[in-house]
N, C-alpha and C positions, 0 to 999 in steps of 0.2 A: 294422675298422681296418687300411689298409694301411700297411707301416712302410716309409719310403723309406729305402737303404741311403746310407751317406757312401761318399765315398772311401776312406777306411780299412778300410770294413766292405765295400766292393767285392774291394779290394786281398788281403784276405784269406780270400773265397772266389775269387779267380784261384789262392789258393796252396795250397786242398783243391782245386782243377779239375785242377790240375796231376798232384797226386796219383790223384784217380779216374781219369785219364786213362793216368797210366803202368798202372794194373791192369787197364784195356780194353785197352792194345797187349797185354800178358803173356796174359789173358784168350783173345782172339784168336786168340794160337798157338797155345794149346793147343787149342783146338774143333780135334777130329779124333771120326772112329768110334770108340769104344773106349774114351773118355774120359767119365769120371764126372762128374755135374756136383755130386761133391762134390768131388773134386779142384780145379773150379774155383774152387768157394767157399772152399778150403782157401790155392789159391794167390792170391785177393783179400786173404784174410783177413793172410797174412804181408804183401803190398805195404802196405797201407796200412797196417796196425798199426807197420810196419819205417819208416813216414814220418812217424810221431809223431800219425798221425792216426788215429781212429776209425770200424772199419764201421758205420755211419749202422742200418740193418738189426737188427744184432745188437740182440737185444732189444726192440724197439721192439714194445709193444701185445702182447711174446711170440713175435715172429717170431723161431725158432729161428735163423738163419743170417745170413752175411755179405752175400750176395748173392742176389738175384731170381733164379730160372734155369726160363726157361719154354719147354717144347717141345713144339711143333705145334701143336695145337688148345689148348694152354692160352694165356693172355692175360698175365695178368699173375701176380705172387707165386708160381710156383713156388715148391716148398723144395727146396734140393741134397739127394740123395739117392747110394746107390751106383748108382741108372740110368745106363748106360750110351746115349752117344749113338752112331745109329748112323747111316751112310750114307744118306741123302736127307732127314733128318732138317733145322729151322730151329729153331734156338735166339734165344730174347729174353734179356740178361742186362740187367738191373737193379743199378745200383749206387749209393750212398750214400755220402759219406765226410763225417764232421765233424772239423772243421779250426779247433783255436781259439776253439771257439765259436759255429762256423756252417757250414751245413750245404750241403753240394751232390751233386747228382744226375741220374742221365744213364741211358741206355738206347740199346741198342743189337741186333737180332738178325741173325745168322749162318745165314749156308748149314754145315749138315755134310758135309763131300766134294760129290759133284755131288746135284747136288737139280736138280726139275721145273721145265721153263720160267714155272710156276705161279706156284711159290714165289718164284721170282727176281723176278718181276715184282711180286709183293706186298711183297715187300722194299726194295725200291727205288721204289714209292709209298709206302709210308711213310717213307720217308724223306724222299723229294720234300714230302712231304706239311707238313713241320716246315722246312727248309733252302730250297727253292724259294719257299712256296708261304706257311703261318703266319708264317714270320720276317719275310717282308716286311714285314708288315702288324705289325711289330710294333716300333713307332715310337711317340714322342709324340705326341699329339693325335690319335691313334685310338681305337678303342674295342677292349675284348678280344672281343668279335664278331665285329671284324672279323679277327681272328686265327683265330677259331672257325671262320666261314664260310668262309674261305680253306683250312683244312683241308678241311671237310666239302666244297665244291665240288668240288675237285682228287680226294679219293679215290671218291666217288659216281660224278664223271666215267670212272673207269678203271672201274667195274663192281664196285668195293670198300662196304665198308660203315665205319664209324665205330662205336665204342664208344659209348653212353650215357651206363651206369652207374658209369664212371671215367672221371678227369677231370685236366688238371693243375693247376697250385696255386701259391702264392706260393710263398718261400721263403728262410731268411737265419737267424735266429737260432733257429727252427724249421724243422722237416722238413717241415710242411702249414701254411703259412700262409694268411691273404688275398690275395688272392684266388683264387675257382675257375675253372681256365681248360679249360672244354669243348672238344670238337672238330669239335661242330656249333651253330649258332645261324646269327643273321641278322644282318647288318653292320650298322654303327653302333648296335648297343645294348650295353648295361654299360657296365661304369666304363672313365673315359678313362685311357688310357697315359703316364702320366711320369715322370720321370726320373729315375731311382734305384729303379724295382721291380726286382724281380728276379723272375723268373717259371721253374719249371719246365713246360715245353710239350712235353704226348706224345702223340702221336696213336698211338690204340691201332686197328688197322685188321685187318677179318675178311675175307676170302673170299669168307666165306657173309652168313646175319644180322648185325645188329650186338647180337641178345640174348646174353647170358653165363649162367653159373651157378656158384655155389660147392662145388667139391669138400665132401666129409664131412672133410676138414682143418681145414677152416674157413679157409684162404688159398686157396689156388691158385684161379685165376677160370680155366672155359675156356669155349670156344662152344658154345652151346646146341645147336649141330646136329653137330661134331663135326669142323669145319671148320677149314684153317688160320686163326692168328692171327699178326699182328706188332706192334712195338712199337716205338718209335726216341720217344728223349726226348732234352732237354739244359736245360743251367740259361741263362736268357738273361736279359743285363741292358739294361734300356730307357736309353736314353741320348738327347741333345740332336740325334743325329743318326744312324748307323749301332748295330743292335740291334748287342751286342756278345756271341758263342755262348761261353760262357769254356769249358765242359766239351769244345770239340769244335775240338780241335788236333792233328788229320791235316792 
């Protein structure tokens, strides 16, 4: 059962977007060498509690922390730690915020000081990968395949790989709804796009393989061969005409 959002119920995940979003710019400045990525989850954890709203995170399924903070070969759900980030280092941070009752979620990862033309260049397909390239395709009267393939083309094309085994996801008055939105398939298959989903879309993109593994934490996902990973997500809502990125107001 997918639930289409109203107007009202849109209007107020613009106004937890709002919020996530001021903790990504704070977030941001702070990624430097030297900086913990508990610090960071320390300084999400004030923004958004200090906006009336809730880190999405905390707690969920047991997840100790405010924020996702994944570095280098890991994928996704880091846990903040006092690890320090250092110099050529790419950080993915993962954020959540519920707002009123509904939920929104974004991701984003960072160069630390100068990093390899490697890394730059995996950074910026994934992100091409969601903004360029998924979002098109991510209109009424397509199919979530065709969001999928669009991903999976564009980073394949660059010499990248695609994640599998995570996926992105509905989202509104829960954190994982219906639908599941992959980042690889084949165009025009699944359900059709309309108006009023709300869709969280992240293409999680490796390096190396697109196989993963689970740390003895039992979160943190990283690459099975030991390879950079990136991450770049955002909450998007299908509309009548132009997809609309609420989480993503740079």
């Amino acid at each position: 059962m997918i639930a289409l959002k109203s107007r009202r119920e849109i209007e107020i995940m613009r106004q937890g977007a709002r919020i996530l979003n001021a903790a990504f710019k704070e977030i941001k400045r702070l990624v430097s060498p030297g900086v913990s990525t508990a610090e960071l989850d320390r300084l999400a954890g004030e923004i958004i509690n200090s906006s009336g709203a809730k880190a999405a995170f905390k707690g969920y399924k047991g997840f100790p922390a405010n924020i996702c903070a994944s570095i280098n070969e890991e994928v996704v759900h880091g846990i903040p730690s006092r690890r320090k980030l250092k110099e050529g280092d790419i950080i993915g941070v993962d954020v959540g915020v519920l707002y009123n009752g509904y939920y929104t979620d974004a991701a984003r990862t960072w160069p630390v000081g100068k990093v390899s033309d490697k890394a730059l260049s995996l950074i910026r397909t994934t992100e091409d990968a969601l903004l360029c390239y998924g979002l098109r395709e991510a209109r009424a009267g397509k199919s979530l395949g065709d969001i999928s393939n669009a991903i999976q083309k564009f980073v394949e094309a660059k010499g990248y790989s695609v994640v599998r085994d995570y996926v992105g996801h509905g989202i509104g008055r829960e954190m994982h709804e219906e639908p599941q939105v992959p980042n690889f398939g084949k165009p025009g298959t699944g359900r059709r796009l309309e108006a009023g989903m709300a869709l969280a879309i992240e293409p999680m993109v490796n390096s190396g393989s697109w196989q993963v593994k689970v740390l003895d934490n039992g979160w943190t996902v990283v690459t099975d061969d030991g390879e950079l990973s990136a991450h770049y997500e955002d909450t998007i809502i299908i509309t009548d005409g132009e997809p609309e990125n609420i989480t993503n107001l740079e």
